[in-house]
C-alpha positions in Angstrom: -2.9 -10.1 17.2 -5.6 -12.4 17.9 -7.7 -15.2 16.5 -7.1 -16.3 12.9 -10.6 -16.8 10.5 -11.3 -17.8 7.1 -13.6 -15.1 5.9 -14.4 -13.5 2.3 -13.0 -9.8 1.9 -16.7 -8.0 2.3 -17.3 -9.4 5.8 -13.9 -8.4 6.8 -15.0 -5.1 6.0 -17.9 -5.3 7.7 -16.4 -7.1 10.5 -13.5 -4.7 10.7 -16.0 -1.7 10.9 -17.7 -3.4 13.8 -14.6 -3.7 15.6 -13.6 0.1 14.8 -16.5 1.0 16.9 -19.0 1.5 13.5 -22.7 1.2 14.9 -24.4 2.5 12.0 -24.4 1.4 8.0 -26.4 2.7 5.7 -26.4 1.4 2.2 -28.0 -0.4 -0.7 -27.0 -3.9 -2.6 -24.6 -4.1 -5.6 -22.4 -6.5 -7.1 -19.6 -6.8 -6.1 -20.0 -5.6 -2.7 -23.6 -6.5 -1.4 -22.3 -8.8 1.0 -21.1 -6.0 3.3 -24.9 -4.8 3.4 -25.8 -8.6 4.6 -23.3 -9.3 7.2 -23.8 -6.1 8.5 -27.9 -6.4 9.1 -27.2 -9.9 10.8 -24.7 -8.1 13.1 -26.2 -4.7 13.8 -29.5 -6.6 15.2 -27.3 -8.6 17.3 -25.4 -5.7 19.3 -28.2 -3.3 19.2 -26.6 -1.2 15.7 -28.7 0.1 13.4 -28.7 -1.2 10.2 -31.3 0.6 7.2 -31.2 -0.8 3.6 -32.2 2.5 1.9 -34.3 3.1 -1.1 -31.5 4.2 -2.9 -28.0 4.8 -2.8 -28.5 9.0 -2.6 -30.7 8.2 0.2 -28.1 6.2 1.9 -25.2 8.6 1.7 -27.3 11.1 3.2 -28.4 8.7 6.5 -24.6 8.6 6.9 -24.3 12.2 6.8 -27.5 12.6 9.3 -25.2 9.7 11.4 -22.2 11.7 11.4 -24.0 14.9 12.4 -24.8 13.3 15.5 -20.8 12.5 16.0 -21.4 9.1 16.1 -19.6 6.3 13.3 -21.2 5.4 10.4 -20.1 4.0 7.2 -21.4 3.1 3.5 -20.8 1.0 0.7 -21.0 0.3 -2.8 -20.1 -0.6 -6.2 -18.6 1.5 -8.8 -22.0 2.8 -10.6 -23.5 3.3 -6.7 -20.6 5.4 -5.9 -21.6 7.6 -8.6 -24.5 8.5 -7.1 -23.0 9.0 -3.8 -20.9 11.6 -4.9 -23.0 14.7 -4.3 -23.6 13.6 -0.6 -19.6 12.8 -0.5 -19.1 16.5 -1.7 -21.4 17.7 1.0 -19.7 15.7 3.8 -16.5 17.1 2.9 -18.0 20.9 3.1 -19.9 19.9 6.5 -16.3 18.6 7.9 -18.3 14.8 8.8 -16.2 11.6 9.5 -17.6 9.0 7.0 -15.9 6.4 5.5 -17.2 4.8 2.4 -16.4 1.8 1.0 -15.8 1.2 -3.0 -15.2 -2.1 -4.4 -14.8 -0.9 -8.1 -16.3 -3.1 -11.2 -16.0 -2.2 -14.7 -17.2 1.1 -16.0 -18.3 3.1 -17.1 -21.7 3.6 -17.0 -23.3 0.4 -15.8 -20.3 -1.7 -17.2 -20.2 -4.8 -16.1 -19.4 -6.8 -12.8 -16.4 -7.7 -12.8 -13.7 -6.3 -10.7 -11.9 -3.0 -12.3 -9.5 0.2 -10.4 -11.5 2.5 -12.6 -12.5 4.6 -9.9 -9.1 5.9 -9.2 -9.8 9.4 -10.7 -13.2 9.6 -8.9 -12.2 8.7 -5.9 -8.8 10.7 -5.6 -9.8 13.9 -7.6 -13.2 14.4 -5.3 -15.7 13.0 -7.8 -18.5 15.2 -6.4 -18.4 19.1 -7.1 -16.4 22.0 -5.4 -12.7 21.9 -3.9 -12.3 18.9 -1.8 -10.2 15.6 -0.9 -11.0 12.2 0.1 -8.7 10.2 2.1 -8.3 7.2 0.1 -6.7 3.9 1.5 -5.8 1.1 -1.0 -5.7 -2.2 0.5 -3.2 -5.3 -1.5 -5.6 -8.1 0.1 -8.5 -9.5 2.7 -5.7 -8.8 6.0 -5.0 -5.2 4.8 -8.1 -4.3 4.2 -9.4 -5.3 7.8 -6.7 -3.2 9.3 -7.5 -0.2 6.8 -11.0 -0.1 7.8 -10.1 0.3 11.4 -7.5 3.0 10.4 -10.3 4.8 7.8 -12.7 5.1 11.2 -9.4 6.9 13.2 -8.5 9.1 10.4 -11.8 10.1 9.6 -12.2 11.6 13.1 -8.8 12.7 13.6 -9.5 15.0 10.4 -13.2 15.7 10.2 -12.8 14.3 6.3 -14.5 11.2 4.3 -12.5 8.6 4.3 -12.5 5.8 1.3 -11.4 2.1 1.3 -10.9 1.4 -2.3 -10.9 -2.5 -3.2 -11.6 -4.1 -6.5 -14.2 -7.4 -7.0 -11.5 -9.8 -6.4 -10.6 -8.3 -2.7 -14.3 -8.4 -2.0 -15.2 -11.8 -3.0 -11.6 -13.9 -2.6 -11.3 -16.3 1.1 -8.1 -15.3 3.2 -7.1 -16.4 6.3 -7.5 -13.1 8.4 -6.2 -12.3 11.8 -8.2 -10.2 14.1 -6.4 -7.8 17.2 -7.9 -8.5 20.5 -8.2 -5.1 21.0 -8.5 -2.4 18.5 -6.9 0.9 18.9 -10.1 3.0 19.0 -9.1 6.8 19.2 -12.3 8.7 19.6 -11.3 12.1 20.3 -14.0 14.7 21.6 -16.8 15.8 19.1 -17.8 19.4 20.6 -19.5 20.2 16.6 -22.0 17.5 16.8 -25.3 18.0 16.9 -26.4 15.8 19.4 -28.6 17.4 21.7 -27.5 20.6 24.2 -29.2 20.1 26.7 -29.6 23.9 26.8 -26.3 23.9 28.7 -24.4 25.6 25.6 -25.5 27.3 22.0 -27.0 24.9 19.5 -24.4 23.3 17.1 -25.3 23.5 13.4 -23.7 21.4 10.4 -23.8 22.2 7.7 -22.1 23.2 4.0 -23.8 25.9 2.5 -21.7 29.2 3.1 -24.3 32.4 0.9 -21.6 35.2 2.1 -18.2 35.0 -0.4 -16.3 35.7 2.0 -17.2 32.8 4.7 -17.6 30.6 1.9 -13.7 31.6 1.1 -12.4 31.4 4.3 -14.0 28.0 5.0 -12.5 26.2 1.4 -9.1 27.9 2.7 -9.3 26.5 5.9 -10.2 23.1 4.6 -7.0 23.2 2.6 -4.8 24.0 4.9 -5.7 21.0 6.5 -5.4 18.9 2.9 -1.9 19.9 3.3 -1.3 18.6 6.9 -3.1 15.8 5.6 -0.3 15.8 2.6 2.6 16.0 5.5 1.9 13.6 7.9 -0.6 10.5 6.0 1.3 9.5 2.9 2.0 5.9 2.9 3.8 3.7 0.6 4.9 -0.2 0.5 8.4 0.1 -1.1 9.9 -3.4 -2.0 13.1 -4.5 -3.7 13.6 -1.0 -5.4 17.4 0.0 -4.3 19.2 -0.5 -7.8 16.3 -2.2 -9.5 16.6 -2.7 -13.4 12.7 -2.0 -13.4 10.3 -1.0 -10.8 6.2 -1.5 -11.1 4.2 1.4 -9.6 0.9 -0.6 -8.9 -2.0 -0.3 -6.0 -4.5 -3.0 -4.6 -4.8 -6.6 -6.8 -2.1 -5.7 -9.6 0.5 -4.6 -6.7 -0.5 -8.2 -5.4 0.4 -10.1 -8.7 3.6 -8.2 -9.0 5.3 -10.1 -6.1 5.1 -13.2 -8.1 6.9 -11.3 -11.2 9.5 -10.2 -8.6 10.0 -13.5 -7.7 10.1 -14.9 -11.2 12.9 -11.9 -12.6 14.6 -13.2 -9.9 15.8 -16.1 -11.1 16.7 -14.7 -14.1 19.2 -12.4 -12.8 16.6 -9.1 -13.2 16.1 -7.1 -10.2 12.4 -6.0 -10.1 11.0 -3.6 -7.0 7.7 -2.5 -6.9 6.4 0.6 -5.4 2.8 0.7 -4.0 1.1 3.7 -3.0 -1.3 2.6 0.1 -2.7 5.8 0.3 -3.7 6.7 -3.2 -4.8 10.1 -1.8 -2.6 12.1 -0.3 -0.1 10.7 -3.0 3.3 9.3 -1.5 5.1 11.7 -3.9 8.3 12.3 -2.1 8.8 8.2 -1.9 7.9 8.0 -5.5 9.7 10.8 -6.9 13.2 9.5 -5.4 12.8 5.6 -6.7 11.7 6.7 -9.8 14.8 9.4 -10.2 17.1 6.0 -10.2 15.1 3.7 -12.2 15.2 3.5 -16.2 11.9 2.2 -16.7 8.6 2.5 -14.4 5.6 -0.1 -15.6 1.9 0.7 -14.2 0.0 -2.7 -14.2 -4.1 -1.2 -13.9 -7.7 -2.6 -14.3 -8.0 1.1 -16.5 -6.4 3.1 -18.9 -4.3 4.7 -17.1 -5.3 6.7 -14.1 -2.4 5.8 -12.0 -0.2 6.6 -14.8 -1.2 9.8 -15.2 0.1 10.9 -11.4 3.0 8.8 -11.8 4.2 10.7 -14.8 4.3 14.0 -12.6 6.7 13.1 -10.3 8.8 10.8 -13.2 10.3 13.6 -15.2 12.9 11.2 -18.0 11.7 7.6 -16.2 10.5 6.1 -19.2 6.7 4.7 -17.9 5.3 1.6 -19.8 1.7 1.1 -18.9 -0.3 -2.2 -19.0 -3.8 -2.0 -19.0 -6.7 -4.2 -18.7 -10.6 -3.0 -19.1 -12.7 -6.3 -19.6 -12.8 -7.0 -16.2 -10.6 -10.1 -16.4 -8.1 -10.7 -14.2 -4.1 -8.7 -14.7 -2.0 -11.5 -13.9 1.5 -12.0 -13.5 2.0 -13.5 -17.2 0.1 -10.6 -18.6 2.6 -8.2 -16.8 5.4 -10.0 -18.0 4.4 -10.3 -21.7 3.2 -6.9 -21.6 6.4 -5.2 -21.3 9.7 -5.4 -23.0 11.3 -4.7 -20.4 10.1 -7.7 -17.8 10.0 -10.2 -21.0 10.9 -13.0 -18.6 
């Protein structure tokens, strides 16, 4: 690792997509995430990027899918209501096959909500919230030094599998000060883009992208062949934080901010004799079922701490079977703290 800066969690992202080799961001201003959109068109003038404010957010998802085309990086980001209209040009990024990665740093829903930070975007984000058959990659960062280093990862994965790629954050992980360190040198793996439309030079057949399929068949074979890479994706990209959970009395399945809080409830059971371990899905698409499934087989009680009602919950209970789950949830936008956890459940009444 390298040099060590104070810096507030949207300019790591932007930062962090500047170091992955990111030369063009498209996107327009929302709380909580607008300062990704102003660090980024200081920078991009700076090293020659290119930075466009669109007029909307549907006209900015589409410049990143015109970017992409062209094989080269290029990222987005928004808020929770901007993300919504993002969705359809998601969708067709996903059909196309285009590297994007799009940043989400959720606030409360629905509609226009409020702005204050939520993870109410789970379901949207994991389920494909546009239309048709189709996965996101979907990274979950805990804090500011996390969410540098997923960035950099969304960039490789989005490449390695031709798929959108989403860093999911919450308010609080976009506006708190860390102390971040930054790699001297980032592990850029750029492998060869022979489907980008980026000029033949009349020295092969022209390259066309695109996600409209008119013959059933074609249409078929292409969602089929998407899935069977979904399910490489499935095999080989799970990840999970797993702390403390070997012959825990209670373990906390929690993502992002509320997987953060939990430590200090760890800490605090502790003391008191209670063995708490938390499990904490980094990727919350593909799922780390296998993980989960075999802590929660030996625990007696699972809580899910969310800023929802209960998306995570509702995965967790699949792979659960008679784990008793106890979920806390939180909606206002204010934070989900460790005493809230703790009074919330019998079971960690500490």
């Amino acid at each position: 690792m390298g040099e060590k800066i104070l810096m507030k969690g949207n300019e790591v992202i932007a930062e962090a997509a500047l170091r992955a080799g990111c030369r063009h961001y498209f996107g327009y201003p929302i709380t909580p995430q607008t300062e990704v959109a102003h660090y980024m068109a200081r920078k991009m003038e700076e090293i020659g990027g290119t930075f466009v404010q669109a007029e909307s957010e549907v006209a900015a998802i589409n410049m990143v899918y015109g970017a992409a085309s062209a094989g080269v990086r290029a990222m987005t980001s928004s808020s929770s209501p901007g993300i919504s209209l993002k969705q359809e040009g998601i969708s067709y990024a996903a059909g196309a096959e285009l590297p994007i990665v799009v940043i989400d740093i959720v606030r409360a829903g629905p509609g226009l909500g409020g702005i204050l930070p939520a993870q109410c975007d789970y379901f949207q984000m994991v389920k494909g919230g546009g239309h048709g058959d189709y996965h996101n990659i979907v990274l979950a960062p805990q804090g500011v030094q996390e969410m540098y280093e997923l960035v950099v990862d969304a960039f490789n994965l989005a490449d390695k599998y031709r798929n959108p790629v989403v860093v999911m954050g919450d308010g609080y992980m976009g506006q708190m000060m860390e102390a971040v360190e930054f790699r001297d040198v980032e592990k850029i793996e750029r492998p060869e883009k022979p489907w980008a439309a980026c000029g033949s030079e009349m020295k092969r057949e022209h390259n066309t992208i695109t996600s409209i399929y008119i013959d059933p068949d074609v249409l078929e074979a292409h969602v089929n062949h998407m899935y069977e890479k979904y399910k490489v994706i499935e095999a080989t990209e799970a990840r999970v934080d797993v702390q403390n959970c070997d012959g825990a009395d209670v373990i906390v399945a929690a993502y992002g901010t509320c997987a953060r809080v939990t430590k200090n409830v760890i800490k605090d059971a502790a003391k008191l004799g209670i063995k708490v371990g938390l499990i904490r899905p980094i990727t919350l698409w593909p799922f780390p079922k296998e993980e989960f499934a075999k802590y929660a087989a030996n625990a007696d009680y699972i809580v899910v701490p969310e800023m929802n009602l209960g998306q995570l919950k509702t995965v967790a209970e699949r792979f659960t079977k008679r784990t008793k789950i106890g979920p806390i949830n939180l909606v206002n936008g204010e934070p989900l703290g460790p005493d809230t956890i703790r009074s919330s459940s019998n079971h960690l009444n500490i």
